[in-house]
MIDOSE-1310 file (N, C-alpha, C; in nm, 2 decimals, decimal comma, always signed):
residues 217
xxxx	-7,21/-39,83/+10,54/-7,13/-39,79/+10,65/-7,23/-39,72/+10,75; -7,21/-39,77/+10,89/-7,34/-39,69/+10,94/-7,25/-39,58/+10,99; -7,27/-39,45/+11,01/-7,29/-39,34/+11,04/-7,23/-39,31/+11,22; -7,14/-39,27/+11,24/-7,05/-39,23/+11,33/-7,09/-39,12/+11,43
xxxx	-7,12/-39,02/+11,39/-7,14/-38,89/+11,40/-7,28/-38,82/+11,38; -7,33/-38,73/+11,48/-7,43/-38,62/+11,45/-7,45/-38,62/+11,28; -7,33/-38,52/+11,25/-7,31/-38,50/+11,11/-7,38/-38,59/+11,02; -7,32/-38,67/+11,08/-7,33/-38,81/+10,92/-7,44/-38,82/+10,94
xxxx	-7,53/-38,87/+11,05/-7,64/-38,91/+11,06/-7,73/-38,85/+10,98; -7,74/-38,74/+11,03/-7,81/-38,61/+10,96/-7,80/-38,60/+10,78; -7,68/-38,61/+10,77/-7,68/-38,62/+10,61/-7,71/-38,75/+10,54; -7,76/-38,90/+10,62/-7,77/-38,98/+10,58/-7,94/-38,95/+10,57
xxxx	-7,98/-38,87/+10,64/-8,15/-38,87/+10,66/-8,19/-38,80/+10,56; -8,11/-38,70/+10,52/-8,15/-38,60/+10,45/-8,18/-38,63/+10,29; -8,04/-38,72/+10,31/-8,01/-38,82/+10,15/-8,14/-38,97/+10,10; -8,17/-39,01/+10,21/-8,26/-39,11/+10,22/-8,42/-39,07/+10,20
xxxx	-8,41/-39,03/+10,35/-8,52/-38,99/+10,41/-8,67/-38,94/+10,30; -8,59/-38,82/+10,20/-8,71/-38,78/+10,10/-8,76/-38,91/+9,95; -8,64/-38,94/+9,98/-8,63/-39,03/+9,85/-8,71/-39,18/+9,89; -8,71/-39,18/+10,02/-8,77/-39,36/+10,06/-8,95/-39,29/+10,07
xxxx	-8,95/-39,14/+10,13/-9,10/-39,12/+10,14/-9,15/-39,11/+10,00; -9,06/-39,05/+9,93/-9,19/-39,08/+9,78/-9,17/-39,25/+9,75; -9,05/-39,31/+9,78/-9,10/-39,48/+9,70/-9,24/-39,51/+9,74; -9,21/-39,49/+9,94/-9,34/-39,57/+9,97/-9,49/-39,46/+9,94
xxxx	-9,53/-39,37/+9,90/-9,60/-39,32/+9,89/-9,65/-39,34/+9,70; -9,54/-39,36/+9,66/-9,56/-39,35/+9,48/-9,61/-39,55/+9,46; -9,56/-39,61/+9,57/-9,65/-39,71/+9,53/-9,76/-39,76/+9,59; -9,80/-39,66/+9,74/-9,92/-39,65/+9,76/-10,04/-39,64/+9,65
xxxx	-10,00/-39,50/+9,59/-10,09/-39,47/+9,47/-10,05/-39,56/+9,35; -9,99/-39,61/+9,29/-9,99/-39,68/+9,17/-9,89/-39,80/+9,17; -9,89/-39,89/+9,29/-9,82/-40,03/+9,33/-9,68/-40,05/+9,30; -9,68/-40,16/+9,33/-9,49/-40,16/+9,29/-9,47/-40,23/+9,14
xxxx	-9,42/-40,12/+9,03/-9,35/-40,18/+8,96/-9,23/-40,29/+8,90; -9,25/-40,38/+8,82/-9,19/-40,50/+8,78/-9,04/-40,45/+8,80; -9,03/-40,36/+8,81/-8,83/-40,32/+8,76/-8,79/-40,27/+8,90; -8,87/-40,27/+9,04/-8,80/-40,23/+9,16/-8,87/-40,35/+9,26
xxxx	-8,93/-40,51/+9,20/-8,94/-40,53/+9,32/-8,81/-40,57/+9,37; -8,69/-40,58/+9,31/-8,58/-40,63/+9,39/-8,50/-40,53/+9,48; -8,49/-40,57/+9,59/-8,47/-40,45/+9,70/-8,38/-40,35/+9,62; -8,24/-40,38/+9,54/-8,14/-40,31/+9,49/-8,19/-40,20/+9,44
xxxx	-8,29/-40,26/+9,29/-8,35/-40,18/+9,28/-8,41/-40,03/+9,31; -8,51/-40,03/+9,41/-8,55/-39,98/+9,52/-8,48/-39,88/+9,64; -8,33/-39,91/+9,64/-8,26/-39,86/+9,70/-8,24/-39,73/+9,59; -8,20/-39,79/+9,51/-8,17/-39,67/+9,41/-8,26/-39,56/+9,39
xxxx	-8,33/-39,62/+9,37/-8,45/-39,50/+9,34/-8,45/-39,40/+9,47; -8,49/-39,49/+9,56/-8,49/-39,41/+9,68/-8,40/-39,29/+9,71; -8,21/-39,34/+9,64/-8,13/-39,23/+9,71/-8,16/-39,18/+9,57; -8,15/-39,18/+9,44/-8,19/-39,09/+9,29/-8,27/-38,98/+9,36
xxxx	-8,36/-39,07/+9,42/-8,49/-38,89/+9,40/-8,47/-38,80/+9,54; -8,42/-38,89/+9,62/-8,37/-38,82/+9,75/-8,20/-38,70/+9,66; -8,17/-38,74/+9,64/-8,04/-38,64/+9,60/-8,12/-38,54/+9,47; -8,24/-38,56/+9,41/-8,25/-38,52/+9,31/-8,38/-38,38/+9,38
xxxx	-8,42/-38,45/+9,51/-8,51/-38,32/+9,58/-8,41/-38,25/+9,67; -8,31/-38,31/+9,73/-8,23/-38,20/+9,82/-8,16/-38,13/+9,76; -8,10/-38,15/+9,64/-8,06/-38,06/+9,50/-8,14/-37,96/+9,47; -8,28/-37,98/+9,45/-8,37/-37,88/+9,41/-8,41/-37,78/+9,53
xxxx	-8,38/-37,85/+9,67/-8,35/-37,79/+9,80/-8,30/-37,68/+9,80; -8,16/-37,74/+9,78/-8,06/-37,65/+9,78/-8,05/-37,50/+9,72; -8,11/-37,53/+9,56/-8,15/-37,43/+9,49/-8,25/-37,36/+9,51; -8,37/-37,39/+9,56/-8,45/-37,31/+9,58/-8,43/-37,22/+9,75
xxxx	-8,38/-37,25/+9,81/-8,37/-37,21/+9,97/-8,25/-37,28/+10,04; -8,14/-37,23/+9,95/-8,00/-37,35/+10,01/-7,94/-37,23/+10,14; -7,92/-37,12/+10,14/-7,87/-37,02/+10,21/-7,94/-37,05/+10,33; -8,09/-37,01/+10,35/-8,17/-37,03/+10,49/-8,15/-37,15/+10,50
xxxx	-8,17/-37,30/+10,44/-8,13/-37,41/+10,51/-8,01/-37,38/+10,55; -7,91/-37,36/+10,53/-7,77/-37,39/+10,59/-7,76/-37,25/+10,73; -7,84/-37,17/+10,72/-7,86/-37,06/+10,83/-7,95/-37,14/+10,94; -8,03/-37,21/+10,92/-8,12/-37,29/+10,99/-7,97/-37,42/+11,11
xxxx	-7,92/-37,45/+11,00/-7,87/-37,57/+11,05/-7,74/-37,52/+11,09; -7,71/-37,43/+11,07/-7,57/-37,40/+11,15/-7,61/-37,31/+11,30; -7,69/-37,23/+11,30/-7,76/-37,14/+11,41/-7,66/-37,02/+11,41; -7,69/-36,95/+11,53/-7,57/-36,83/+11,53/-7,45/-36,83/+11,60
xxxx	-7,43/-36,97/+11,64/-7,27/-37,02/+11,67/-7,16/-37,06/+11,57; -7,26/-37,09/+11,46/-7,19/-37,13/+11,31/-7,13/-37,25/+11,37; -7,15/-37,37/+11,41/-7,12/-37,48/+11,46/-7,25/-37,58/+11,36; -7,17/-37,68/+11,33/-7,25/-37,81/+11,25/-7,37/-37,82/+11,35
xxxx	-7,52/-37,84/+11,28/-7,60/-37,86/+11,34/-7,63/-37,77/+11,46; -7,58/-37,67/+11,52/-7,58/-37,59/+11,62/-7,78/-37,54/+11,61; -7,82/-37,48/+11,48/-7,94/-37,45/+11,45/-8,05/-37,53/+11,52; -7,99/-37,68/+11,51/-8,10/-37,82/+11,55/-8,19/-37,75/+11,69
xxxx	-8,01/-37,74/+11,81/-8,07/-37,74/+11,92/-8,13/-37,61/+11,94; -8,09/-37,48/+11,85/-8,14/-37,34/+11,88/-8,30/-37,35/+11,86; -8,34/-37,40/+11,77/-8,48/-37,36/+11,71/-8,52/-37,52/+11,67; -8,54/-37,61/+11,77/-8,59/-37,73/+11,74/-8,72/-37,78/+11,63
xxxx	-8,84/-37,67/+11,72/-8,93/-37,71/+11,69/-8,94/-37,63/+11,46; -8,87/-37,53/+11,45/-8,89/-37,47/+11,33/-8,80/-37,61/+11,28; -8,67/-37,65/+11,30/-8,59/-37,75/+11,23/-8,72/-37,88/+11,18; -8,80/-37,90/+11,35/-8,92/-38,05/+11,29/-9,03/-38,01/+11,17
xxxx	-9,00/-37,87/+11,17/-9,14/-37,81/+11,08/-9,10/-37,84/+10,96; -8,97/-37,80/+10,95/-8,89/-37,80/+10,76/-8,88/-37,97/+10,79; -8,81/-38,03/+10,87/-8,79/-38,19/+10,78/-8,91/-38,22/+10,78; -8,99/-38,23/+10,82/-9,17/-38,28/+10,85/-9,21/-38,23/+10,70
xxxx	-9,17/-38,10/+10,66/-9,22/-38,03/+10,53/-9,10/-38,10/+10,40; -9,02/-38,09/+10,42/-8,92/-38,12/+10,32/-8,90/-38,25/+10,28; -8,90/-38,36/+10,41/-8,84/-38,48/+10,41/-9,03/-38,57/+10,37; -9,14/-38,47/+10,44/-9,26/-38,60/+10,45/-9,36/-38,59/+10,33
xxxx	-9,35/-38,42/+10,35/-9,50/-38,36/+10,25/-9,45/-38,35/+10,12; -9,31/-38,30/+10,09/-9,26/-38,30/+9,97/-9,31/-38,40/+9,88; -9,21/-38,49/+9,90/-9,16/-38,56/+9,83/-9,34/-38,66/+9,81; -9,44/-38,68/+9,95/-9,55/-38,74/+9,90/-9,67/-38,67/+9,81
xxxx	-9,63/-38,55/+9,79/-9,68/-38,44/+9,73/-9,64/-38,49/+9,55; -9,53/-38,51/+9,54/-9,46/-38,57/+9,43/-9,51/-38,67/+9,39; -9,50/-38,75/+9,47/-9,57/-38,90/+9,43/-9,69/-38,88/+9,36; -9,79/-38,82/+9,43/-9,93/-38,80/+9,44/-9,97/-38,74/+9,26
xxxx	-9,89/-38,60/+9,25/-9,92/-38,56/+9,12/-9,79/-38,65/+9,02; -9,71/-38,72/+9,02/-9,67/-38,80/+8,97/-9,79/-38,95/+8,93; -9,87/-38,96/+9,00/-9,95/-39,10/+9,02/-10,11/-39,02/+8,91; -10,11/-38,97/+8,95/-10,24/-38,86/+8,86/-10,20/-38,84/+8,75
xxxx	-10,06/-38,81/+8,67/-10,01/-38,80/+8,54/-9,99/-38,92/+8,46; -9,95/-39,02/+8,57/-9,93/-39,13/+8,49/-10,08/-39,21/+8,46; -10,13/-39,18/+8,58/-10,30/-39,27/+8,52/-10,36/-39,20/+8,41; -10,36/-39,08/+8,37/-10,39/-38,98/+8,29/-10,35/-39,02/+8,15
xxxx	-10,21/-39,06/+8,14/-10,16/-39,10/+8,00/-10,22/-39,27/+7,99; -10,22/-39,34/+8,07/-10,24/-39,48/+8,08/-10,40/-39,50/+7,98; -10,37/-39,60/+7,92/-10,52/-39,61/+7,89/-10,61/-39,68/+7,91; -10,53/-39,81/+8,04/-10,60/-39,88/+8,17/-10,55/-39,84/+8,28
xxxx	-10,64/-39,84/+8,37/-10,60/-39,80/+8,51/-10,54/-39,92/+8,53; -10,42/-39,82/+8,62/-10,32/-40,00/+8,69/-10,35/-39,96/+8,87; -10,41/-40,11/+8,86/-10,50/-40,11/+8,99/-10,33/-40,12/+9,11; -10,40/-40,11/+9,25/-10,31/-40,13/+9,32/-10,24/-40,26/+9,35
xxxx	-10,33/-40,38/+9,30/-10,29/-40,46/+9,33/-10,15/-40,55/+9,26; -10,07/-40,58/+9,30/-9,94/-40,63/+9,21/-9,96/-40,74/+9,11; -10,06/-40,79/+9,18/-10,08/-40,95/+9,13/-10,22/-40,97/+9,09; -10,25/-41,08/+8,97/-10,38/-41,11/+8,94/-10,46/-41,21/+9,10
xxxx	-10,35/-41,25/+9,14/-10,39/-41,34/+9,27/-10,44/-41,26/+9,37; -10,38/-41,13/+9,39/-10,41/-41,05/+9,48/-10,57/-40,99/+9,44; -10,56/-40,93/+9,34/-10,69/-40,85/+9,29/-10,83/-41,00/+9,27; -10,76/-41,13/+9,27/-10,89/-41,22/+9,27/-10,97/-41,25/+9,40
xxxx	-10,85/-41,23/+9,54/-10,95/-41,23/+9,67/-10,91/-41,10/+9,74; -10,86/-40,95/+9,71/-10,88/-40,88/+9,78/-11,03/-40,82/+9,79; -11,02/-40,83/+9,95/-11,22/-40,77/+9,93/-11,29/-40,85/+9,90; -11,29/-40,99/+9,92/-11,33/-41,08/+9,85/-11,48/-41,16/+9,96
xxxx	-11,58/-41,16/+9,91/-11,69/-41,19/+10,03/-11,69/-41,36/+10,04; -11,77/-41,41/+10,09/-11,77/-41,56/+10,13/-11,77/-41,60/+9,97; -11,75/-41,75/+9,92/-11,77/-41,83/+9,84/-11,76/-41,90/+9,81; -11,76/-42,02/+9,67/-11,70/-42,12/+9,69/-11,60/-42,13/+9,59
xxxx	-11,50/-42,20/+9,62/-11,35/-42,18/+9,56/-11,34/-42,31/+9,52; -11,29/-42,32/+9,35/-11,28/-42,48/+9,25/-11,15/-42,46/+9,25; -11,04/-42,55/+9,23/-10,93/-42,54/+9,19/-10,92/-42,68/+9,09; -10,83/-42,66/+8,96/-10,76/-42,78/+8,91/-10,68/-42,76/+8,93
xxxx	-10,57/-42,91/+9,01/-10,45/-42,92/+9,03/-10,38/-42,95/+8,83; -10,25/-42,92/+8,87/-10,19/-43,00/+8,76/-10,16/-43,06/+8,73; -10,19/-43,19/+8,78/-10,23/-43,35/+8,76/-10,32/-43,38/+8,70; -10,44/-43,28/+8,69/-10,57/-43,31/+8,63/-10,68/-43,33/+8,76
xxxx	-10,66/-43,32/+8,91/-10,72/-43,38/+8,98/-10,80/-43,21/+9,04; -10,93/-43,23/+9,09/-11,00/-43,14/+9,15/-11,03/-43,09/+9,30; -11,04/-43,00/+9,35/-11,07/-42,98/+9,46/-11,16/-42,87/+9,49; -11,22/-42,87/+9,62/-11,26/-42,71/+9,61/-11,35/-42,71/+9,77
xxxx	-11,36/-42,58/+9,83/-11,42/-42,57/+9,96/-11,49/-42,41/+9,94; -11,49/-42,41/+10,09/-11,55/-42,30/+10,10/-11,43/-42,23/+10,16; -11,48/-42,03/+10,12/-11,35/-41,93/+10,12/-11,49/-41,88/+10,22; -11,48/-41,91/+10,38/-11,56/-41,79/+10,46/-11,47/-41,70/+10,55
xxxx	-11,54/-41,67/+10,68/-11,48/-41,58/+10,73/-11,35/-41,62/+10,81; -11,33/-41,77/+10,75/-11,24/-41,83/+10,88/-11,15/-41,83/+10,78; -11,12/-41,86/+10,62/-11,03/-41,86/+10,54/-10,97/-41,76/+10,51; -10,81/-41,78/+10,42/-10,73/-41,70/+10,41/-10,64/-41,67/+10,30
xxxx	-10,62/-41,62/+10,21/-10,51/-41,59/+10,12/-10,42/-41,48/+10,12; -10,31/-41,57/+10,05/-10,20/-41,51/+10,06/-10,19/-41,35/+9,99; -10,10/-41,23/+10,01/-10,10/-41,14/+9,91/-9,95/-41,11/+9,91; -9,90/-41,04/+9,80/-9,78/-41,07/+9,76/-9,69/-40,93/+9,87
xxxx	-9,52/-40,98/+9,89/-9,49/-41,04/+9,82/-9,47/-41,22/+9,86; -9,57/-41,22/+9,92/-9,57/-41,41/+9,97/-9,59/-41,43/+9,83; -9,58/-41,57/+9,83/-9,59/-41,64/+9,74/-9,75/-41,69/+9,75; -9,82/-41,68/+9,66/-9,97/-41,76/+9,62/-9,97/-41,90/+9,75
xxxx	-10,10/-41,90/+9,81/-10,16/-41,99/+9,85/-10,25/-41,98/+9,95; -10,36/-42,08/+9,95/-10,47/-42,02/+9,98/-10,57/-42,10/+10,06; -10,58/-42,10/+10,19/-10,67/-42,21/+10,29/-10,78/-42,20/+10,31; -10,89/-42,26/+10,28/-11,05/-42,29/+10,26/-11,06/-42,35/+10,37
xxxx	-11,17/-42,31/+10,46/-11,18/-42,37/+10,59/-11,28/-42,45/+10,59; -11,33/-42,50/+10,52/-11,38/-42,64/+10,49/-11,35/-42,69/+10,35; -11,36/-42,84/+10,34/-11,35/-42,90/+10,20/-11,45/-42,96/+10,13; -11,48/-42,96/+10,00/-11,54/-43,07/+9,98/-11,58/-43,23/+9,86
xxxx	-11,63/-43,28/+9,82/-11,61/-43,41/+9,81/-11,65/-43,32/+9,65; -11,53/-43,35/+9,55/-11,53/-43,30/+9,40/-11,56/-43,42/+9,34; -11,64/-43,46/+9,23/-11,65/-43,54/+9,11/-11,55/-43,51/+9,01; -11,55/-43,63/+8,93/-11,43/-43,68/+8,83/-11,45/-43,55/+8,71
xxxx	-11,56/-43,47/+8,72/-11,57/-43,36/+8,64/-11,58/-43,24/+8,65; -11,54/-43,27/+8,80/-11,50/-43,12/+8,90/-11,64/-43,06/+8,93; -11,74/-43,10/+8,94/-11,82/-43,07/+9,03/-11,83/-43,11/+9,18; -11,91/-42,97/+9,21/-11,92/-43,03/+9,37/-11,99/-43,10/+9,44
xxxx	-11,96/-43,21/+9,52/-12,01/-43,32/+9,58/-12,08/-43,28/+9,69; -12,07/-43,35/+9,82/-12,13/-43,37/+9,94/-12,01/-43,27/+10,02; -12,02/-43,17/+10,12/-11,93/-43,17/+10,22/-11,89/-43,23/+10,29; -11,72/-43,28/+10,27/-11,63/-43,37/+10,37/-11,72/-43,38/+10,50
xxxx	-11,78/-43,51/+10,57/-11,68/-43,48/+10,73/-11,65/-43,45/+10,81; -11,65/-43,42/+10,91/-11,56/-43,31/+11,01/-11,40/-43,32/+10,96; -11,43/-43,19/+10,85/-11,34/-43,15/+10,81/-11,27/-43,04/+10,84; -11,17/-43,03/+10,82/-11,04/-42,93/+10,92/-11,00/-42,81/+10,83
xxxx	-11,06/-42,79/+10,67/-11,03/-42,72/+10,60/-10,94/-42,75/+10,49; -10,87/-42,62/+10,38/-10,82/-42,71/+10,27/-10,68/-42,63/+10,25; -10,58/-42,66/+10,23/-10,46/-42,58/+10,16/-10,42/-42,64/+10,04; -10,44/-42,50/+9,96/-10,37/-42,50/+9,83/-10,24/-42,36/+9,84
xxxx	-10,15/-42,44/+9,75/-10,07/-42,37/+9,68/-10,10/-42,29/+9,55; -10,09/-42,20/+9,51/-10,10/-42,14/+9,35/-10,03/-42,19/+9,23; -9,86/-42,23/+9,28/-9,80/-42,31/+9,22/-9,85/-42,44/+9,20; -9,93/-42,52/+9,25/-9,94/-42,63/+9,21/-10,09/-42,63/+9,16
xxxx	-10,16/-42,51/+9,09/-10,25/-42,51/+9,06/-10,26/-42,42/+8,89; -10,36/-42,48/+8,80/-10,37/-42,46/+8,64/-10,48/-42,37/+8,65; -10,61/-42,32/+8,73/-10,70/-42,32/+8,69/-10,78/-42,30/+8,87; -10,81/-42,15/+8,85/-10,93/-42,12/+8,99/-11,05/-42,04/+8,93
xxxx	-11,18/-42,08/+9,01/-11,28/-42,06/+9,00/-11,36/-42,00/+9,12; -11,41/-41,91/+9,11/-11,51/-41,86/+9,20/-11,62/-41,87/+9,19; -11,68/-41,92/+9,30/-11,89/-41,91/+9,26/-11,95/-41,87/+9,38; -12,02/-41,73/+9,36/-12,05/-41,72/+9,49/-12,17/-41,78/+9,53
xxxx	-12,23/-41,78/+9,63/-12,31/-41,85/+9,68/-12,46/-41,80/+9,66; -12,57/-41,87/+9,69/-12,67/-41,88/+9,63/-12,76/-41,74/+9,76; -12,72/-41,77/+9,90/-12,77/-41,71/+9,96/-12,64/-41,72/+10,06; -12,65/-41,67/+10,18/-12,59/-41,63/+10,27/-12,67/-41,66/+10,44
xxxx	-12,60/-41,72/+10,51/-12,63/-41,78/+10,65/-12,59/-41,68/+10,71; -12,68/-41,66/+10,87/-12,58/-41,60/+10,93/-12,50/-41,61/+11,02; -12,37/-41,48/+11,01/-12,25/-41,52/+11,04/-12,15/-41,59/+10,90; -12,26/-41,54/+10,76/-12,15/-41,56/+10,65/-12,06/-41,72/+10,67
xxxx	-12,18/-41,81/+10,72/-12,14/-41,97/+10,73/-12,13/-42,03/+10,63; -12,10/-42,13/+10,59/-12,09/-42,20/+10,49/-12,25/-42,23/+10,46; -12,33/-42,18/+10,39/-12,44/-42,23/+10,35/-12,51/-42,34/+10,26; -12,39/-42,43/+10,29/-12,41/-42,59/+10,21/-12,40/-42,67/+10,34
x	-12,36/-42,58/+10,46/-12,34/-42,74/+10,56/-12,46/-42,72/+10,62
């Protein structure tokens, strides 16, 4: 239901607002877990920890919040317009630093018990070309057939949550044993899928041209 009124608004921000900054801050530090990529998910969590910090709000400093937000007209929200800038100081503090404050020593506890670090990346596909320098890229399809080019400054892969796939901006000529041949051609580059692929390889290169060129053409 979207929100009619000052009122509602306000209590829709209050309800959300802390609970969506630690999601996206808790998977800044330690990625998105298997059990919230589906948005539903994710929603939940978001209003759980949002109702579960303005609860803790409430108890620790529920009187001055409600003296804040009523002002001294005792009118809903009257406080907003009396004392603006103190109102942006508390949601700025309540709704931003809180809750990423949470995250942060929440992300430091859990790496602590872990007994591998769980990197940021979601995916093995991700962590194989993030940061990834020039080089050359083998693929076997799942037909049995081979391919492979060069991954330079012109190429690109995908990172989640796209789906895998990955364009080599040149190609080149693979043998029946998946080695590499001669470079295509005036060739236009290569697209692969990850789905339609068994099997990637990286080699980086022997030396480097400059401008990080393909150093086989």
């Amino acid at each position: 239901m979207t929100p009619g009124t000052v009122q509602q608004l306000a209590i829709v921000v209050l309800l959300v607002l802390p609970g969506t900054t630690y999601l996206f801050a808790r998977e800044g530090f330690l990625g998105i877990r298997e059990a919230e990529q589906e948005s539903g998910n994710r929603i939940l969590r978001a209003l759980g920890v949002g109702v579960l910090l303005d609860t803790v709000y409430l108890i620790a400093a529920g009187p001055q919040l409600v003296r804040l937000l009523r002002g001294d007209r005792k009118a809903p929200l009257a406080g907003v317009g009396d004392h603006p800038r103190v109102f942006g100081l508390c949601l700025l503090l309540l709704a931003v630093a809180v809750p990423a404050l949470v995250a942060l020593v929440e992300a430091r506890w859990v790496r602590r018990r872990r007994a591998a670090l769980h990197e940021r990346t979601p995916t093995a596909w991700d962590a194989l070309f993030q940061d990834r320098g020039v080089c050359y890229v083998r693929v076997r399809l799942k037909n049995g057939g081979w391919a492979g080019g060069w991954y330079g400054t012109r190429s690109r892969a995908s990172a989640y949550p796209q789906p895998g796939d990955l364009f080599l901006e040149s190609q080149y000529r693979m043998e029946a044993d998946g080695s590499f041949g001669p470079r295509l051609p005036q060739t236009g580059g290569l697209y692969v899928r990850a789905s339609d692929l068994d099997l990637v390889e990286i080699y980086e290169p022997r030396r480097r041209t400059r401008g990080d060129t393909d150093d086989r053409s």
